[in-house]
C-alpha positions as CSV (number, residue, x, y, z in Angstrom):
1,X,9.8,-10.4,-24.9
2,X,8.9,-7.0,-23.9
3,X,5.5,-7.8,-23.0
4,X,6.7,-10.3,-21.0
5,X,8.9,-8.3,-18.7
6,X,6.1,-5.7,-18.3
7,X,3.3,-8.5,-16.9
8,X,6.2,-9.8,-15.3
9,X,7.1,-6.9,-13.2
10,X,3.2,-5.6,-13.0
11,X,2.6,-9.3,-11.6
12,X,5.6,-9.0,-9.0
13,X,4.6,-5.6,-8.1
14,X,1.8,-6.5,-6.1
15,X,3.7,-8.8,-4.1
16,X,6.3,-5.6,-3.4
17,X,4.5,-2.6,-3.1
18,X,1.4,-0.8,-0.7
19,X,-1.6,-0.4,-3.8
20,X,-2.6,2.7,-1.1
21,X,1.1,4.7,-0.3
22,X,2.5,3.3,-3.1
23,X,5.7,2.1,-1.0
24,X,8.0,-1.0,-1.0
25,X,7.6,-3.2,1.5
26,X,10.1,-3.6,4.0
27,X,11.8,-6.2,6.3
28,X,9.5,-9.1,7.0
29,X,6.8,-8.3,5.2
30,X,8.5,-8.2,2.1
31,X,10.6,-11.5,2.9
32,X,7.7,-13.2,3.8
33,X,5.7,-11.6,0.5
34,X,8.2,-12.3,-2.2
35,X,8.0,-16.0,-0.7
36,X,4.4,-16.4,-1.4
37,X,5.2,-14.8,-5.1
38,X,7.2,-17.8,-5.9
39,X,5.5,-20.1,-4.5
40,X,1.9,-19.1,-6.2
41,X,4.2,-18.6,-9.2
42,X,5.6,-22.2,-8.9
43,X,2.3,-23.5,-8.2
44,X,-0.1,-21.7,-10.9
45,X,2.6,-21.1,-13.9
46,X,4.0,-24.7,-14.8
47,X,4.0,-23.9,-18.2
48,X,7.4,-22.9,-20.1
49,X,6.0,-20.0,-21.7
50,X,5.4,-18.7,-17.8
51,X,8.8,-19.1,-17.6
52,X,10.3,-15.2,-17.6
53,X,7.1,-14.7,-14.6
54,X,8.8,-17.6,-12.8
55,X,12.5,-16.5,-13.1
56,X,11.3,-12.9,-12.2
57,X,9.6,-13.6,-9.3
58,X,12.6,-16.0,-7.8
59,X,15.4,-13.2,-9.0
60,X,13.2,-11.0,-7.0
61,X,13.5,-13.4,-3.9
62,X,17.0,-13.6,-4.0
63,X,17.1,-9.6,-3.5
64,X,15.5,-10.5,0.1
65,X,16.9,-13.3,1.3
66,X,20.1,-13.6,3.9
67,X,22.4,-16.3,2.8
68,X,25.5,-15.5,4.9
69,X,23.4,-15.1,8.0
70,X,20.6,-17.9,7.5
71,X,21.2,-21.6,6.1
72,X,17.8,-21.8,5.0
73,X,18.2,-18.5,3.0
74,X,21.3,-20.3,1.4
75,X,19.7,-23.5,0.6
76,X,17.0,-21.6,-1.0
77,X,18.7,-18.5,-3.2
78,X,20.9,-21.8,-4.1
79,X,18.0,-24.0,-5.0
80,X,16.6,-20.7,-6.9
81,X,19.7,-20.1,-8.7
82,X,19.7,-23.5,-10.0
83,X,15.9,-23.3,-11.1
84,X,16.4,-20.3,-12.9
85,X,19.3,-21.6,-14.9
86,X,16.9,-24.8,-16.1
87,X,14.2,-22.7,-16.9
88,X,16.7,-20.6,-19.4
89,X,17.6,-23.4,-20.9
90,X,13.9,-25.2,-21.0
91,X,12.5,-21.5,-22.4
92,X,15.6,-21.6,-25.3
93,X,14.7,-25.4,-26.1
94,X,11.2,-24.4,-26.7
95,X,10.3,-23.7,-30.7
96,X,8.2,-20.7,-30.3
97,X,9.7,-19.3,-27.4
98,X,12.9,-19.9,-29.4
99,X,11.8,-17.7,-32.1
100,X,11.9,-14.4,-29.6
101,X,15.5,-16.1,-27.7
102,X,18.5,-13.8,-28.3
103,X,21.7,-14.1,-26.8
C-alpha cells in the first residue's frame, strides 16, 4: 500500500504545488485546482484498484472547501465523505486488494 500512497500524493501534488517556486497554492487557485483533481480523478480512475488515488484526491478537497460558510461546499465535502466511505468498503471487498487490507 505504500506505493500507493506515494503515486497518490506525487499525483495530488501537481494539483497543489508551483513545479517552479515550489509553493502551495493558495486561496482560489488551490480551491479551484483541487476541484479539477477529483474530477479528472473521478473521470479517468473508475477502476477499484484507483481507489486510494480517488480517496486522496477528495480528502484533499475537503481540506479546501468552506462548509459552514458555503452550501455548495457542504453538499459537496458531504457527497465526498460519503464516496470515500463506499470506496473503503468496495477497495476491502475486492480479492486482491483484500490481500494488502489491514485494519
Amino acid at each position: 500500500m505504500e506505493n500507493a500512497e506515494t503515486g497518490a500524493a506525487l499525483f495530488a501534488k501537481a494539483f497543489e504545488y508551483c513545479p517552479n517556486c515550489k509553493q502551495q497554492y493558495q486561496n482560489e487557485v488551490i480551491y479551484k485546482l483541487t476541484k479539477a483533481a477529483v474530477d479528472f480523478t473521478d473521470r479517468e480512475y473508475k477502476d477499484v484498484t484507483c481507489g486510494y488515488l480517488l480517496c486522496h484526491t477528495l480528502s484533499n478537497r475537503l481540506t479546501v472547501i468552506d462548509p459552514k460558510n458555503n452550501a455548495d461546499d457542504k453538499a459537496e465535502g458531504e457527497e465526498s465523505c460519503t464516496k470515500i466511505l463506499s470506496i473503503i468498503e468496495d477497495m476491502k471487498c475486492n480479492e486482491l486488494l483484500g490481500l494488502f487490507w489491514k485494519e
